[in-house]
C-alpha positions as CSV (number, residue, x, y, z in Angstrom):
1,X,71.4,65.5,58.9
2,X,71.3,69.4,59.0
3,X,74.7,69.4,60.3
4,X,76.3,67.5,58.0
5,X,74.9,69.7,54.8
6,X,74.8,73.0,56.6
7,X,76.7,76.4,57.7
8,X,73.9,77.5,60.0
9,X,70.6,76.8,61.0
10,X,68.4,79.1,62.5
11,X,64.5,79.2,63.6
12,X,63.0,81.6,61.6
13,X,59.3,80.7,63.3
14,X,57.3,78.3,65.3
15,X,53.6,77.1,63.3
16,X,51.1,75.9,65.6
17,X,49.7,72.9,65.0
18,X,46.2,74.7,65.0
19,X,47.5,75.5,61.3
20,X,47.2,72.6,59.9
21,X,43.7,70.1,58.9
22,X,44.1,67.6,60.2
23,X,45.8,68.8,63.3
24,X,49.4,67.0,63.7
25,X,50.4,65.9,67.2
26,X,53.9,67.7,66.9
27,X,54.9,71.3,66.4
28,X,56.4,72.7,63.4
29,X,58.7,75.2,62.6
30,X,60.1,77.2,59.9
31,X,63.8,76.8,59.5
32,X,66.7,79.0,57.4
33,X,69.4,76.7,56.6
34,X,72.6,77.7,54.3
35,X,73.8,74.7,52.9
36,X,77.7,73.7,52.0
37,X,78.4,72.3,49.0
38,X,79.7,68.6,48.8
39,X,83.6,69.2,48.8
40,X,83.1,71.6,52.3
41,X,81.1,69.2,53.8
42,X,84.0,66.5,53.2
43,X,86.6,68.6,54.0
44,X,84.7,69.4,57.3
45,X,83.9,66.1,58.2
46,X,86.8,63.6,56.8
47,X,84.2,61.2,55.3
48,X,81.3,60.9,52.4
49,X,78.7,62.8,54.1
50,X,76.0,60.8,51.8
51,X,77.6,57.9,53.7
52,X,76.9,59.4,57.0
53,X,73.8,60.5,56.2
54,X,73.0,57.2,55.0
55,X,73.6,55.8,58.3
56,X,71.8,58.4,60.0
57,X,68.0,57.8,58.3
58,X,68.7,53.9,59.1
59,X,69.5,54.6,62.8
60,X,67.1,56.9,63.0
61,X,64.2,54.2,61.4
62,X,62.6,53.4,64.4
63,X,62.8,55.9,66.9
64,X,61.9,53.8,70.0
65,X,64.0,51.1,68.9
66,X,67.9,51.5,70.1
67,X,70.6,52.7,67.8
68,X,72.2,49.3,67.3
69,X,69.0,47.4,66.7
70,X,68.1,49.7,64.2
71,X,71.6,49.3,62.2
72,X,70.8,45.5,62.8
73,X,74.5,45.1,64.6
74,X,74.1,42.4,67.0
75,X,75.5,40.5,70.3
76,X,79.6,40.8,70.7
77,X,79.4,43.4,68.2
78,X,77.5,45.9,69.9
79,X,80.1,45.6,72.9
80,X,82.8,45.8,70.9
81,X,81.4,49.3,68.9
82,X,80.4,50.6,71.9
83,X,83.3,50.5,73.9
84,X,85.7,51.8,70.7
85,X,82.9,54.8,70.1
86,X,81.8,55.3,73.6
87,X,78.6,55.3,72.1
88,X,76.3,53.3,75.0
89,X,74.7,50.1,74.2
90,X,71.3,51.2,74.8
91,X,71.7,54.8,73.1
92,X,69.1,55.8,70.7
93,X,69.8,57.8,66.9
94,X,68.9,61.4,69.0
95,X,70.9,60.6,71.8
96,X,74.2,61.2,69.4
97,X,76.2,64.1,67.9
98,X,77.4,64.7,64.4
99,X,80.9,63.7,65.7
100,X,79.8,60.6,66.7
101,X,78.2,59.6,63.3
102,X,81.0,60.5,61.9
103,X,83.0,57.5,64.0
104,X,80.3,55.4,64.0
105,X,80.3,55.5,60.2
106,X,84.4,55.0,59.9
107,X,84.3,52.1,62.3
108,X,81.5,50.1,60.7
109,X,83.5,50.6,56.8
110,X,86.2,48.6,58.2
């Protein structure tokens, strides 16, 4: 989701989990993001990035799950996205980039 609102990222520092009570079971990190503002972010990406991002927190739901369980697209379907996006049937949310949201979220408006 960072990429779709963003210029740049960049890791400004990592927080041990030491630093927190109680102690979390995943690192943190402090982050310096310059966003875009909604026109750039449109421009750049040829689609509502509120759309996209949309899609993103719902394919991103249940992490374990795969991608097209979690956007609850089912049997031919899944075949028939995959082999348009090239997106694998079993892929998980992480396992794609920004440009393939961006596909994913134009094919499944039609």
């Amino acid at each position: 989701m960072v990429a779709f609102a963003s210029h740049e990222t960049q890791l400004v520092k990592r927080v041990s989990r030491t630093c927190f009570y109680p102690s979390p079971r995943v690192e943190s990190a402090i982050l310096r993001i310059i966003p875009m503002q909604q026109e750039e972010r449109e421009a750049i990406w040829g689609e509502d990035p509120e759309k996209i991002m949309a899609l993103a927190r719902k394919g991103f739901a249940h992490p374990r799950k795969f991608l097209f369980s979690n956007l609850d697209i089912k049997g031919e379907a899944v075949s028939r996205i995959s082999l348009e996006t090239k997106i694998p049937e079993k892929a998980r949310a992480e396992d794609l980039k920004p440009e393939d949201w961006v596909l994913l979220a134009k094919i499944l408006e039609r």
